[in-house]
Every structure is written in structure tokens, then in C-alpha cells.
C-alpha positions as CSV (number, residue, x, y, z in Angstrom):
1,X,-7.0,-0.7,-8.0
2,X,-10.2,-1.2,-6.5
3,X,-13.1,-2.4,-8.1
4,X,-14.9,0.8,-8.4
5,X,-12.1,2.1,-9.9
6,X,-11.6,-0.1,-12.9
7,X,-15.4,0.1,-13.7
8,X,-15.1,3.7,-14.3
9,X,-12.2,3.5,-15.9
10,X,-13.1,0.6,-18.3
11,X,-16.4,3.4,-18.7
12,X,-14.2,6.8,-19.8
13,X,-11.9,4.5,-22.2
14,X,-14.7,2.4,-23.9
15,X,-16.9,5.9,-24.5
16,X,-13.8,7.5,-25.3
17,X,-12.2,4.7,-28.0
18,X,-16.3,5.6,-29.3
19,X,-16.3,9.1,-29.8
20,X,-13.1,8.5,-31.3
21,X,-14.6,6.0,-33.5
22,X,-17.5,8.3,-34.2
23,X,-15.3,11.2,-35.2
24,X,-13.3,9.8,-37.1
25,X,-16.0,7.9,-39.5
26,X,-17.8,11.1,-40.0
27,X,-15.0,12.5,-41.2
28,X,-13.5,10.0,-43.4
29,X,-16.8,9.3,-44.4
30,X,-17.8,12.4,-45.4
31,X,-18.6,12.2,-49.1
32,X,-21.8,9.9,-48.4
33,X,-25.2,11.1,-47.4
34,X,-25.4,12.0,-43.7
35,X,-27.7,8.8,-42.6
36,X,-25.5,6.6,-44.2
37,X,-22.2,8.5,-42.6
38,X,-24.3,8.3,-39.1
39,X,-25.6,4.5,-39.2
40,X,-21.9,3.5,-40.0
41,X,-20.3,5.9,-37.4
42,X,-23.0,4.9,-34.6
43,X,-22.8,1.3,-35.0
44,X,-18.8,1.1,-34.8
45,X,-19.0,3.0,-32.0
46,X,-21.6,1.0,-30.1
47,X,-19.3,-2.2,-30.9
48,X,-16.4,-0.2,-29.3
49,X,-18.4,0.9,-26.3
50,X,-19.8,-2.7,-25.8
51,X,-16.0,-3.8,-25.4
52,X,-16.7,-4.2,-21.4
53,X,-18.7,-7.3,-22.4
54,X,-15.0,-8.7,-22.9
55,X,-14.4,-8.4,-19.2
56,X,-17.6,-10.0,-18.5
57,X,-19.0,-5.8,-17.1
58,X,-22.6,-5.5,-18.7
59,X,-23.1,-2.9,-16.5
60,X,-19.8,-1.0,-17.1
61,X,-20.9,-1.5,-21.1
62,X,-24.2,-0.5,-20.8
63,X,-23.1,3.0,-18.7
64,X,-20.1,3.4,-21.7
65,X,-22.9,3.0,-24.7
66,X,-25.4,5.5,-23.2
67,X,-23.0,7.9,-23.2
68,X,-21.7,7.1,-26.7
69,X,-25.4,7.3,-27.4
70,X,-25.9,10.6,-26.4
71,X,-22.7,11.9,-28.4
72,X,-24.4,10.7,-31.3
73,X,-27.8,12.3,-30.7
74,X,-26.0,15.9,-30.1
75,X,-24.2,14.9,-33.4
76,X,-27.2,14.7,-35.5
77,X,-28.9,17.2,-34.0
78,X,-25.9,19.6,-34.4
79,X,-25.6,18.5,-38.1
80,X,-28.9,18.9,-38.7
81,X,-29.1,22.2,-37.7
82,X,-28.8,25.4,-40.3
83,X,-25.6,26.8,-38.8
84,X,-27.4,30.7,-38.3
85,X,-30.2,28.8,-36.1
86,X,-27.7,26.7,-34.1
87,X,-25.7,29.8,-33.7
88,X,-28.7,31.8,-32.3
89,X,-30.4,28.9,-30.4
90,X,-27.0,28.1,-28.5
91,X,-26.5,32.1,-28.1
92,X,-30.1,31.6,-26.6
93,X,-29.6,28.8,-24.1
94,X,-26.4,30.5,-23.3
95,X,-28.6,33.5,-21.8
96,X,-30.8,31.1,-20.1
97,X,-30.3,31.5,-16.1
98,X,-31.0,27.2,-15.7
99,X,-28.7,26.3,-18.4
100,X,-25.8,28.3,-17.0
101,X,-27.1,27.1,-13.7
102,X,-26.7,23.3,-15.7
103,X,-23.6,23.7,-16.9
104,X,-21.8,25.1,-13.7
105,X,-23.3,22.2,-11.6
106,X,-21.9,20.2,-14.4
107,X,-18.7,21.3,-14.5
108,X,-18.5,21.6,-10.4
109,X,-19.5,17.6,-10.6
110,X,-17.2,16.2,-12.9
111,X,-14.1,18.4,-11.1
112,X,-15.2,17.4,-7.7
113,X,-15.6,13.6,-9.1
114,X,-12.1,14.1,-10.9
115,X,-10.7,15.0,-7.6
116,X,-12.3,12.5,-5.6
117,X,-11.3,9.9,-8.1
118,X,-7.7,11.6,-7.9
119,X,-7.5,11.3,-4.5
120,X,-8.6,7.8,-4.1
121,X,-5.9,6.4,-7.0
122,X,-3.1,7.8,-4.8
123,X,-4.7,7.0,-1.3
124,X,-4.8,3.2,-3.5
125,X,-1.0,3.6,-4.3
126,X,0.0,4.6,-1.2
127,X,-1.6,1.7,0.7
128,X,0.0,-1.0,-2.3
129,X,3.2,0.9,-1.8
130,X,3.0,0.5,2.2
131,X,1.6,-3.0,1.9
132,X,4.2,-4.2,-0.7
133,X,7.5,-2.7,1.5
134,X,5.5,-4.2,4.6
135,X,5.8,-7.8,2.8
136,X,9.3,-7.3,1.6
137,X,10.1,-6.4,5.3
138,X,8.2,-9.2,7.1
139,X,9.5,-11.7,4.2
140,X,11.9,-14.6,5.3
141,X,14.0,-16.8,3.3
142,X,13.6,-21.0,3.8
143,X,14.6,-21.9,7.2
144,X,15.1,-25.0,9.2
145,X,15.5,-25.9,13.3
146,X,18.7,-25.6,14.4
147,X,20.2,-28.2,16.7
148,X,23.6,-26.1,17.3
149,X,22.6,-24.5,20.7
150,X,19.7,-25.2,23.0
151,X,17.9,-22.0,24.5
152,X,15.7,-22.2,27.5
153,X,13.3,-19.6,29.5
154,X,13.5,-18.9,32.9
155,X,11.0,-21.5,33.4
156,X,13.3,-24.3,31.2
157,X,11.0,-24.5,28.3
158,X,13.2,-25.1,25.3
159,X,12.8,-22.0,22.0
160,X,12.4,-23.4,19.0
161,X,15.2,-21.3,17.0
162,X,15.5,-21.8,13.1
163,X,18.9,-20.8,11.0
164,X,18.5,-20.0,7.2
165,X,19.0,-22.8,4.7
166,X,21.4,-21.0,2.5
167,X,21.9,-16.9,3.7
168,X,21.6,-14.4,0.8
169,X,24.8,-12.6,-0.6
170,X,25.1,-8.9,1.5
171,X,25.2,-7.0,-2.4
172,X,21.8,-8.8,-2.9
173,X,20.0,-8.2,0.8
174,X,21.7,-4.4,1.2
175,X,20.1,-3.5,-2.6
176,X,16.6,-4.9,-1.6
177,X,17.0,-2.9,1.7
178,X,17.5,0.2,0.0
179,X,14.9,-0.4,-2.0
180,X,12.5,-1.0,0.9
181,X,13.6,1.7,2.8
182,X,13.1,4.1,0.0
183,X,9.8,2.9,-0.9
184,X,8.7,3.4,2.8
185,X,10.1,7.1,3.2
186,X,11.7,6.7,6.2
187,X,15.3,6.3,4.9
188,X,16.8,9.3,6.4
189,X,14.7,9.1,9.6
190,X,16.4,6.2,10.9
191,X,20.4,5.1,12.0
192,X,21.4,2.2,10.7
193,X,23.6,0.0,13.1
194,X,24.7,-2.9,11.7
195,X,24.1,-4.4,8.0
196,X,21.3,-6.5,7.0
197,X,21.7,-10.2,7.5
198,X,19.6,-13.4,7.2
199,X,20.9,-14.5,10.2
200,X,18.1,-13.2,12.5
201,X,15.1,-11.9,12.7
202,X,13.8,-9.2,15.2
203,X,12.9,-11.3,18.1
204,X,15.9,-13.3,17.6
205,X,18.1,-10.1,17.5
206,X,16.8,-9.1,21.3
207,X,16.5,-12.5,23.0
208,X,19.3,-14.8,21.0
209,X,21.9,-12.3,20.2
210,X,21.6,-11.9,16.6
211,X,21.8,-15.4,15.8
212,X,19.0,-17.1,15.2
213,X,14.7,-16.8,14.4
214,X,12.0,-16.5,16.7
215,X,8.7,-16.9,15.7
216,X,6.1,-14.3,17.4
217,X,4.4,-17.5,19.2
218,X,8.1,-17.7,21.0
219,X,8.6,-14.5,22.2
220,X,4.7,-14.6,24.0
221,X,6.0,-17.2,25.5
222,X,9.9,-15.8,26.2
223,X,7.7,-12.7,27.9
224,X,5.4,-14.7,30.5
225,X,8.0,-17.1,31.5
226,X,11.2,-14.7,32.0
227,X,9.2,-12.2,34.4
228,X,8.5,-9.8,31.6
229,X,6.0,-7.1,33.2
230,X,3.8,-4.6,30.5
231,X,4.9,-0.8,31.9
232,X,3.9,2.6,31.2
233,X,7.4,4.9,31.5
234,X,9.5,3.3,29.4
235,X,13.3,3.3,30.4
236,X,17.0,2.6,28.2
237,X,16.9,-1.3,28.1
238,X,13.1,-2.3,28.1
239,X,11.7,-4.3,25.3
240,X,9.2,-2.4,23.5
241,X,6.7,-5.3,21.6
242,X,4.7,-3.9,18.4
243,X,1.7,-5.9,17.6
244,X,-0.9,-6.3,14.5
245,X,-4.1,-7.6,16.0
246,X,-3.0,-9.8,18.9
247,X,-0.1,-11.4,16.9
248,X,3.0,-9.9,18.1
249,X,5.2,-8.2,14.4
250,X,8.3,-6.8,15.9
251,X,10.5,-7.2,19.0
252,X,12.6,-3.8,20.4
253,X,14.8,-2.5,22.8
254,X,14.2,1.0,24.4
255,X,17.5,3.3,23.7
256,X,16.5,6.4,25.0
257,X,13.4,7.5,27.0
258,X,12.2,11.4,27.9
259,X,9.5,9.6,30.4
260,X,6.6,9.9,28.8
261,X,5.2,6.7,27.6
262,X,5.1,6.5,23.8
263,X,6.4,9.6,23.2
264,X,7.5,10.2,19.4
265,X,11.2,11.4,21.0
266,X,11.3,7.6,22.4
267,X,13.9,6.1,20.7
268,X,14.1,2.4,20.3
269,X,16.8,-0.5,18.6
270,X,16.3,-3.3,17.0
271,X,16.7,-5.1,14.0
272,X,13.8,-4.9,11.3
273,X,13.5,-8.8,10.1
274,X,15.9,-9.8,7.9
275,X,17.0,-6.3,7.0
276,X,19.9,-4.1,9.2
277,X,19.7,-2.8,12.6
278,X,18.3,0.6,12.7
279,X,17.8,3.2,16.0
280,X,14.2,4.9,15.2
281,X,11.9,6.6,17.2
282,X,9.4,4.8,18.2
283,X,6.3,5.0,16.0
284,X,8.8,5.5,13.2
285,X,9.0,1.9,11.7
286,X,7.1,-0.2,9.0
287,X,5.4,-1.9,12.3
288,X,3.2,1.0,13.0
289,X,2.4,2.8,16.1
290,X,0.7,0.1,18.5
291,X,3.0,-0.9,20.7
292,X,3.5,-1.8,24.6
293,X,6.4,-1.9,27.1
294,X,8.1,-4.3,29.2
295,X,10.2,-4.7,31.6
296,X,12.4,-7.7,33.6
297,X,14.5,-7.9,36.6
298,X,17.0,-10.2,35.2
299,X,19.6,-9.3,33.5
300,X,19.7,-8.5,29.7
301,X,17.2,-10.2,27.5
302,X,18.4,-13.2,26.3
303,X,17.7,-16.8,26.4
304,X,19.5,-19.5,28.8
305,X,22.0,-21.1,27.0
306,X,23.2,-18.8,24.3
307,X,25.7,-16.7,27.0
308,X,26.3,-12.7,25.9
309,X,24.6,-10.9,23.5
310,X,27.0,-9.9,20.1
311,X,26.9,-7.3,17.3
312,X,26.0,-8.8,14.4
């Protein structure tokens, strides 16, 4: 919740815990003289409104007591009132073009600021839902350098390649990847190919076979050192490289191509971090839609050293 928002909702509970306040004292004080019932009513209402301070928001208490201010003024002035005049004096200003005119406007702002406020609140949740299945996505569990294989580029640079210190049970990671999946509402837009598993990320899945993770600094490096070249009609077998900013998020292999570069009926494969091996189109994925293609005359995409690719 934004800022903004908690101040003005810190304002409608504080003035509302004081009209509540107010109410209720003048109607369980009822038996004693009407200053008496007001001075008590106002005051524990002010202390009420003033709760804000609590959160260090002067401001926010200030705005809260003005209006538990004026709901005391319109209650005095109401009681006050013989109840034959305040009928005939509202039936009067009820007549009156400018205070229909007032009221309308009044009404019209506090819908159109309801809506706005509304709208904002679930643009706010949508973003903390997006944001939180992004995390859960891009998350990894502990992982150290593995010393089993050495993988080179074309150029004999070793890849760093990291292994998971202890792999999560499948019950645990297939749960948390429904869960993700759901929470990003793209479950039945997607095939899933294989399972989820710690093994690999991404990157790894294209370039080491499913075995291992690759960082996004490895596969810049995998891309200008094994002839990758960026392309613009994207055919079955090229990589397709999402990025956020200039840091690349998620390594992909083109499927199925109608031609037209970046076309939504692109479909590509790869797996999604830790979490199973899907077949999506191609701006269909918690990566989003900025992505690039390329393209290799060697064959397949993976590293020297590590022999054939393998389903996970």
C-alpha cells in the first residue's frame, strides 16, 4: 500500500472511530444538560481523531480532527434547532438551485474519489501480486561451484556452473509451483514439459542440458563467444533472450515460428528458473515481453564439454 493510501485511510478510520465516539456519548449521555453531553462527546472524539499522532502523521491527524470537528458543529447546530424551523430551513435549502448544485458536486466527488481510490488499491495488488510470483520465480536455493564437469565456449573460456547444496523434495517445489502459477494467471496458458527441479535454472536448461546454473553474466558471455548473432525472423531452434534493463532474466528456445518476429503465436521452451519446463507463447511468461533473438551456426546450444542435451 502506497503511502498516499494509508494516509487516507488512517484519515476515514480516525474520523470514523470519532463520530462513532460522538454518537455514541450523546446518546448514552443523554440525561445531562446538552453542553455538558457535547464538551464530553467532542473531546473523546478529538482524542480518537488525534490517534495518527501514534504513527507519527500530524498531518493525517490534523485532516481526521477537522472533519470530526465539523460533525460536531452540524451536531450542535442541529440540536439546537426547534425541530419545525430545521424542518422548514432544510426544506428551504433543499429548494435552493446552489445547494443542490453543492451537494451533486459533492456526491460526484466523493464517488469519483471512491473509484479512483478503488482502482488504485487493485492496480497496488496486482503489482504486489506480480512482483511477489516474480520473486518466488526468480528465487534460488543455496548453491555452490561444481567441480564435476568442466564447460567451455567456443572460444575455451571455462562457465562457471553451480549445483544446489541440498535439492528440495518434488511434493515441496511442485506445491510452490502451483501456487506461483496460479497467482500469475497464466496456468492454463502454458504446457508443462517436464517437472520442476532445482537442478537448473533457465540458462542452464538451454546451454548445459538441464544440469546445472548459469548466471545471466555467463550466458552474455556463452552468446558473444559461440557465434550467437541477434535476428529478426525467428526460426524452431533459436534462443530467444528476455531481458530486464540490460541484465539478461530468462534464456529460451524458439519451438515454433509463423515468421513474424515477436509474434504472440511464437511459441517458445524453456524452463522457468527452478520451476518445470513449460512451452508458452512468447510474451506469455513471468519475464515479460522484451525480448531478442538469436541465432548460431553450430550445432545445438550447449557448452563444450557437457556432450548431448537430456530431458530432465
Amino acid at each position: 500500500m502506497s503511502e498516499a493510501s494509508l494516509d487516507r485511510l488512517l484519515i476515514l478510520f480516525s474520523a470514523g472511530i470519532g463520530f462513532m465516539v460522538l454518537g455514541g456519548l450523546n446518546f448514552l449521555l443523554s440525561k445531562m444538560s446538552r453542553p455538558l453531553r457535547f464538551s464530553v462527546g467532542g473531546c473523546a472524539a478529538f482524542a480518537w481523531s488525534l490517534a495518527p499522532l501514534a504513527l507519527a502523521s500530524p498531518q493525517v491527524s490534523v485532516i481526521s480532527a477537522s472533519i470530526v470537528l465539523l460533525g460536531l458543529i452540524f451536531l450542535v447546530a442541529v440540536s439546537s434547532m426547534p425541530l419545525d424551523r430545521l424542518l422548514r430551513t432544510t426544506a428551504t435549502l433543499a429548494r435552493h438551485q446552489t445547494v443542490q448544485a453543492g451537494i451533486l458536486i459533492g456526491v460526484g466527488v466523493v464517488m469519483s474519489a471512491g473509484s479512483l481510490t478503488h482502482f488504485e488499491s487493485e492496480r497496488e495488488a496486482v503489482i504486489d501480486r506480480d512482483l511477489s510470483c516474480l520473486l518466488m520465480v526468480s528465487s534460488k536455493p543455496p548453491l555452490h561451484v561444481s567441480q564435476q564437469d568442466v564447460a567451455l565456449t567456443d572460444t575455451d573460456h571455462p562457465i562457471e556452473m553451480k549445483t544446489p547444496d541440498e535439492a528440495r523434495s518434488q511434493s515441496m517445489i511442485d506445491g510452490i509451483e502451483k501456487q506461483a502459477l496460479v497467482g500469475m494467471g497464466i496456468a492454463e496458458h502454458v504446457i508443462r514439459l517436464h517437472p520442476a527441479s532445482d537442478m537448473s535454472n533457465c540458462h542452464g536448461w538451454v546451454f548445459t542440458g538441464g544440469r546445472y546454473w548459469l548466471s545471466p553474466e555467463d550466458v552474455e558471455q556463452v552468446l558473444n563467444e559461440n557465434g550467437y548473432q541477434a535476428v529478426s525472423d525467428p526460426r524452431a531452434g533459436d534462443v530467444v533472450i528476455y531481458r530486464q534493463g540490460n541484465v539478461i532474466s530468462h534464456t529460451a528456445v524458439v519451438v515454433h515460428s509463423n515468421l513474424q518476429a515477436g509474434s504472440s503465436s511464437t511459441l517458445a521452451e524453456g524452463k522457468w528458473g527452478w520451476m518445470g519446463v513449460f512451452v508458452h507463447r512468447i510474451d506469455e511468461s513471468p519475464y515479460g515481453k522484451v525480448h531478442e533473438f538469436y541465432r548460431s551456426t553450430r550445432h545445438g546450444h550447449m557448452l563444450r564439454g557437457l556432450g548431448e542435451h537430456h530431458d530432465e
